[in-house]
Every structure is written in structure tokens, then in C-alpha cells.
N, C-alpha and C positions, 0 to 999 in steps of 0.2 A: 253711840255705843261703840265700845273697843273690846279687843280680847288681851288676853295676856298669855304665851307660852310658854313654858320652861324647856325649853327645847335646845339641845346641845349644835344642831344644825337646824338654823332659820330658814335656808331656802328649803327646805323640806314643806317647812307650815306653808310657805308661800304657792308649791304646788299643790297642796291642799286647798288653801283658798281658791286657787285658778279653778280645780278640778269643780269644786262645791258652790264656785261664782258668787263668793263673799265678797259683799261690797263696802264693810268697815273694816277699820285700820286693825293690826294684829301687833304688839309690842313682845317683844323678847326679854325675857328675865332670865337668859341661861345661869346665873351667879346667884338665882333665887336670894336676891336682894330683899324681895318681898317677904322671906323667912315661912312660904306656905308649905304648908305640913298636909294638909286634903287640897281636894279640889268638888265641886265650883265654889270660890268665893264674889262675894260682889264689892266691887269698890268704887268709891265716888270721886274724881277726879276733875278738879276745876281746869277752867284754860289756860293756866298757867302751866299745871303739870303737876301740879301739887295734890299730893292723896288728902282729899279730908275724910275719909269714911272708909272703914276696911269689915266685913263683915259679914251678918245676913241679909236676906230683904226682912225678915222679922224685926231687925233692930233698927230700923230705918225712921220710925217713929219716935225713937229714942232721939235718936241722931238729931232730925229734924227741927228737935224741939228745942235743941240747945241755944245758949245766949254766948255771943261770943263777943270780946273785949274792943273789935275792932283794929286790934297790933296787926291784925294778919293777914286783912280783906286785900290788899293791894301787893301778893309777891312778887317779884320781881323773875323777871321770863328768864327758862334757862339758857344760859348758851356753850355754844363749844368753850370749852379750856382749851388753855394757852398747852402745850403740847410738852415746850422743852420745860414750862415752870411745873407744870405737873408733875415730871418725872425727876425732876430736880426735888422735888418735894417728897417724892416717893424714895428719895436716895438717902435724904436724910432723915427719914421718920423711924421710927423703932416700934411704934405701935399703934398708928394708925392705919383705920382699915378702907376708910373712905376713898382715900385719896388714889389706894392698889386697884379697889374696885374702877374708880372712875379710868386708869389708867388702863387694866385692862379693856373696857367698852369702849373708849375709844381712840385708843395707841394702833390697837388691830398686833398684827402680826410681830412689824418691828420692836414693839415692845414687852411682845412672849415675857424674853427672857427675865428683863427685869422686875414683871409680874408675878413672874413664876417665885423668884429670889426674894420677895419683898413678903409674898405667903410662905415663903419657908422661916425668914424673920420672924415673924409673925407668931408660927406655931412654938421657935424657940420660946417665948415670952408667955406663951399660950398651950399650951401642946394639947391641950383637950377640947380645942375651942371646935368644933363640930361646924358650925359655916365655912370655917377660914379650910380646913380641910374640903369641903366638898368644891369649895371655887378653887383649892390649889389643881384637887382631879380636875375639873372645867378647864383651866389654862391646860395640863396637862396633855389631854388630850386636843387641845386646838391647836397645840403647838405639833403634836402628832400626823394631826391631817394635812401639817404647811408643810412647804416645803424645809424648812429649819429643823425637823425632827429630830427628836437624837433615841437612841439608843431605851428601849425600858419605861419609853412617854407612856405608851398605853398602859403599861402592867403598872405603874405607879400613879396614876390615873386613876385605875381601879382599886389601891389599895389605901388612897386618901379619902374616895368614896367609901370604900368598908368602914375605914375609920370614923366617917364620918355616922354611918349607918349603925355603928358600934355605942356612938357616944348619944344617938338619940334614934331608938329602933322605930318609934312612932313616926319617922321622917317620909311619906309618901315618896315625895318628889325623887329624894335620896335614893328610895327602894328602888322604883324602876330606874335610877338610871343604871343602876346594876344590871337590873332585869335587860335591858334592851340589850346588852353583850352577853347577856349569860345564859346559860344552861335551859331546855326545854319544862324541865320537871319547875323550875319554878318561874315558867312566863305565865302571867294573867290572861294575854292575849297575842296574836301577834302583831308586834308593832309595827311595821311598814308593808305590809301586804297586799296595801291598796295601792303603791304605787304604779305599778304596771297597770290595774286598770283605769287608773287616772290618766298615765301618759293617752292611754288608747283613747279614751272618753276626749279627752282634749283634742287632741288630732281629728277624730273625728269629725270635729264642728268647726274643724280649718283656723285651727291656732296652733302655735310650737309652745307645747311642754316649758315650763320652768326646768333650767339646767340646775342639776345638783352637782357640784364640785365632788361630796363625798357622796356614793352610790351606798344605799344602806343594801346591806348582802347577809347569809348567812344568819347568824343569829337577831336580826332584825328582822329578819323577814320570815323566821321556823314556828311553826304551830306548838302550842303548847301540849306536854305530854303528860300522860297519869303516871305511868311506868315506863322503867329505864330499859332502853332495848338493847343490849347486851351482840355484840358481832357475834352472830353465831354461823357464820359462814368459816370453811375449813380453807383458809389462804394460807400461803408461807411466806416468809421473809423472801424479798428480791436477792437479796446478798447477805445469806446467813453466816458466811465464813469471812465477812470484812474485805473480801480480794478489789473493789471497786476502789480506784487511786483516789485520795482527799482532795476537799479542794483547800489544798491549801494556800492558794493563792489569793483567796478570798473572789473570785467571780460572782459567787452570789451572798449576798445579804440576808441572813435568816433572823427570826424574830418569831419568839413566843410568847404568849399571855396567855394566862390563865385568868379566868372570871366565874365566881370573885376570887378574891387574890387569895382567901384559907376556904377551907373544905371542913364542916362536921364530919362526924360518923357517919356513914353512910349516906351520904349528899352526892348532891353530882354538881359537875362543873364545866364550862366549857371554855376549850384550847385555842384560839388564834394561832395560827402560823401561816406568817408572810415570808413571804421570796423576793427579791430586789437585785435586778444585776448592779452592778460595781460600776455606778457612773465613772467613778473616777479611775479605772483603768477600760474604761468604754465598752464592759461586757454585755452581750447580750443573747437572748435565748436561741438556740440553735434549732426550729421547729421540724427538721426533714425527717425525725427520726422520731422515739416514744415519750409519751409524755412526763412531764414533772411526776414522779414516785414518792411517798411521805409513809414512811413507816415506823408505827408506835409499838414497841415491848410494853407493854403495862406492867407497872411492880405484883408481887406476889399480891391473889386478893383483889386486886382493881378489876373493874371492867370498864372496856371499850364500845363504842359503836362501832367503829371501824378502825381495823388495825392498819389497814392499807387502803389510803386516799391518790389519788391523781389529778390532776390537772390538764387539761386536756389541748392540745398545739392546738392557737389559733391558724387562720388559712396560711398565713404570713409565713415564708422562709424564715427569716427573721425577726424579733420583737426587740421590746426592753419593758414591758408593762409589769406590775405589780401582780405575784400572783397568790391568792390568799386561799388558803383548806384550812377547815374547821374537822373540831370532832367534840365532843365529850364524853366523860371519863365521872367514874362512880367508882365513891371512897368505899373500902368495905367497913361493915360494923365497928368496928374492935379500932379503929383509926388513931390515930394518937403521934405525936410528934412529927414527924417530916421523912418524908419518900423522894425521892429522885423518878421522875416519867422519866425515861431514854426513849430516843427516835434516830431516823436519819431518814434525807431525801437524798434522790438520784437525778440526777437533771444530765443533759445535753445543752455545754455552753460553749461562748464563741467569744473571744478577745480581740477586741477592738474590728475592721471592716475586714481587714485582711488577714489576722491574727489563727491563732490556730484553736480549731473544736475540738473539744473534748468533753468525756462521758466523767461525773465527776460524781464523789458522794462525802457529805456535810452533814457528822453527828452533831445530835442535836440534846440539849439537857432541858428542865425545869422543874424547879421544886417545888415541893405540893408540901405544904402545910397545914398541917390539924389547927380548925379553929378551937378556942380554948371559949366553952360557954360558960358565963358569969356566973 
């Protein structure tokens, strides 16, 4: 017996298994290769690796009783591809899809990009092809958690999922993986909640935790809600009259996403925003003094949970760590075409070791778009 996960981060399953001391193999289909729409299904998998039965246990008799030609009894075992022919092959294809796939499973990182470039072909020839869109989000977002990141990974991540979710609503798989970024009012459960008491569980019994590269925070880890809870605490703007110098030097790296990428009428949605000092002019946070400040204006009509978010100095005089605040936001009724969210955060930063601190504040935009229901 094997399992199969659709799971965007594998070492996640694999602390699971630790925590639950599963003792069969567990296989990754984050590119839902497998095209599953529910879950559980059952499949029959020779030693070779080769699917012959995809299904229920009810049709299993079915199956069974089949006569087969004998072309097929002996496949031949798979093995690694050749790496540079792969990609060679993926450079000059226009419309195959195999070859992207196999490229991204196992190129890894260094091949992101031309992964990424090969599903955007792809959709030119294609543009409603609903798989090729959910694995373009998949690469999207892998290429977000590497170090290679660029700019709008996540928020186009999620809007190749939308699209994808657009062109087949019936997609399970699809649904949550929206769900696991998005908004409380529509999680089914919450999805990584168990992690902390698995690390504890494992420790306990004198083992180390499986490390996770990407730490699931925030919206993976938030209880599902009935009703949207609206900030009704009476705060004000830190710097309502703009007097805080910009940073316009860029020290910090901001980045926003919204999930999912359009909003119904009155729907809710949930914000990412990360903070990132400026490797490349070697800024980093300055912690002696108040914490990272994030403050949202909501357009006329919206509501917030929290208008004013923080972040809170680790013990460290000094950092350079990633720091991420969440919020979500509720479209009103009457929704339609495109709004502008405004924000801005305040931070206390530091250029390079000896460089000079200063109190800096970096407006912030994104655009909220009315989804258009068929």
C-alpha cells in the first residue's frame, strides 16, 4: 500500500507521517498529474510504476476480470532523464505538455524558470486549458519559496489557480489550494494546526521533528469562520498627515497578495504582506526601538479585521528575517469593477553594519477586483 498527496509542500506530509508513524511510502502529485477532482480514490499500481486501475474498490471486479493482449505485461522501469536533453526538448516544443511536466519534477529549482516559460507557451496555444494553468500556479509559487523569487510569484500563483478553478469549479484539489491561502469565511478546516502538536508529540518520544523549509503561518494555520469580524476597535493612523520620510531608498522589500486574486460581492479575502530588507544594499531591521507598523485605509464600503497590524522585535538588536502580517478584507454588496486597498508600514531600518538607522515609511497599493460571475 502507498498513498498519494497533492500537496504543494512535501516535507509537510512527511511530518505527518513521522508524527502518525506511517510506515508506507507516500508519493507527491503536487501538478495533479493524476487529474483527481475528489478524494479518496483507489489505484492499482504495478512494480513497475505503471497505473493499471484508477477508481473505486466497487469496480475492482470489473477490472479484474479483464483480458489483456499481453503488449503491456513487461514495461520497462522508469528512470531519471537525461537533464540537459529534457530541457532541450522543452525549448523546442510548442505544445507538449509532458515533457514541461517531467522537467519541472525533476529539474527542481534550476529549472523554475524555464518551467515556468514553457506553461506560459503553453497557454498561449491553449489559454483555457485549466491543468496547464493550475501547474503554471504550482511552479509559481515554488519558485516564490526559492531563493530565485521574483516579484508578484504568489499573487500570480493564485490567479492561474483562480483561472484554473474558473474553468472547472468542480476541481477539489484546485478549490483548496486556494482555500489553504485564503480567507477564513471560506476554509473547510484548518489546514496545518496540527503541526505544533506533532513537533511536541515527536520530541517527546526522543526524535527531531522533520524540518520544514516553508513554515505554514497565518492563513494555514486560522480556524474557519461563519461571520466576518469587522475591526471594531477605535485606532488611528500612526502618521495620518504623511510627515514620516519614504523609504525611498528601497531598505525594505514589500509585497502584497491578495487570495484569491478577484473578490464577489460581498465576499472576503485574505492580504499577505511581506517585508524583506534589501539584501543587496545589506539592510537590515533595526529592533532597539518599536515594532514593524502596517496600516490599511479600506476604500469606502469595505471592511477590515484589523486596520493596524504589527510585528513584534525579535530579542536580536539586529535581524534580516522575513516578516509577514496578514489581514482580511470584505467586499461590500454592490461590488463591481476595481478599487485600489491603500496602506503603509513604518519600520526602523539599518544600512549595511555600520550604515545609518533610520525610521522609514513605504506606501503601499493593490487592486481588488470584482469577480465577474458567469
Amino acid at each position: 500500500m502507498v498513498g498519494i498527496v497533492q500537496e504543494q509542500h512535501p516535507d509537510r506530509t512527511r511530518l505527518f507521517m513521522q508524527w502518525k508513524q506511517m510506515g508506507w511510502p507516500i508519493m507527491v502529485d503536487s501538478l495533479n498529474l493524476l487529474g483527481v477532482e475528489v478524494v479518496p480514490i483507489t489505484l492499482l499500481i504495478d512494480e513497475q510504476g505503471i497505473i493499471r486501475f484508477r477508481g473505486n474498490l466497487e469496480s475492482l471486479d470489473e477490472f479484474l476480470a479483464l483480458k489483456t493482449d499481453g503488449t503491456d505485461t513487461k514495461p520497462q522501469p522508469a528512470t531519471r532523464p537525461d537533464l540537459e536533453k529534457l530541457a532541450a526538448s522543452v525549448r523546442s516544443s510548442k505544445d507538449e505538455h509532458s515533457d514541461v511536466d517531467a522537467l519541472f519534477l525533476w529539474g527542481g529549482q534550476p529549472e523554475l524558470d524555464l518551467a515556468i516559460a514553457s506553461y506560459q507557451r503553453a497557454l498561449e496555444i491553449d489559454p483555457r486549458h485549466g491543468p496547464t494553468h493550475f501547474r503554471l500556479g504550482v511552479a509559481y509559487r515554488q519558485r516564490y519559496d526559492s531563493d530565485t523569487r521574483r516579484p508578484d510569484d504568489f499573487q500570480r500563483a493564485v490567479e492561474h489557480w483562480g483561472i484554473a478553478l474558473d474553468i472547472n469549479p468542480n476541481q477539489y484539489i484546485w478549490r483548496r489550494r486556494i482555500q489553504q491561502y485564503g480567507p477564513r469565511l471560506d476554509k473547510p478546516y484548518p489546514f496545518y494546526d496540527w503541526v505544533e502538536t506533532a513537533r511536541q508529540e515527536i520530541i517527546a518520544r526522543g526524535e527531531t521533528p522533520v524540518a520544514l523549509p516553508v513554515e505554514p503561518r497565518g492563513a494555514e494555520i486560522a480556524s474557519p469562520s461563519k461571520h466576518f469580524a469587522g475591526d471594531s476597535t477605535d485606532v488611528s493612523s500612526p502618521d495620518p498627515d504623511g510627515r514620516i520620510r519614504r523609504d525611498e531608498k528601497g531598505f525594505i522589500q514589500a509585497e502584497l497578495t491578495l487570495v484569491p486574486s478577484k473578490l464577489a460581492a460581498g465576499a472576503s479575502g485574505r492580504v499577505h504582506a511581506v517585508f524583506r530588507p534589501n539584501a543587496g544594499i545589506k539592510a537590515h531591521w533595526n529592533n532597539e526601538v518599536d515594532d514593524l507598523m502596517f496600516w490599511i485605509e479600506p476604500p469606502p464600503g469595505w471592511q477590515v479585521d484589523h486596520r493596524r497590524l504589527s510585528f513584534p522585535n525579535p530579542p536580536q538588536l539586529v535581524s534580516s528575517e522575513e516578516r509577514r502580517l496578514e489581514l482580511e478584507i470584505q467586499s461590500p454588496k454592490d461590488f463591481e469593477g476595481s478599487v485600489t486597498l491603500r496602506g503603509y508600514a513604518l519600520y526602523y531600518v539599518c544600512e549595511d553594519v555600520r550604515g545609518s538607522c533610520l525610521y522609514r515609511r513605504q506606501d503601499l497599493e493593490l487592486s481588488l477586483d470584482a469577480y465577474d460571475t458567469p
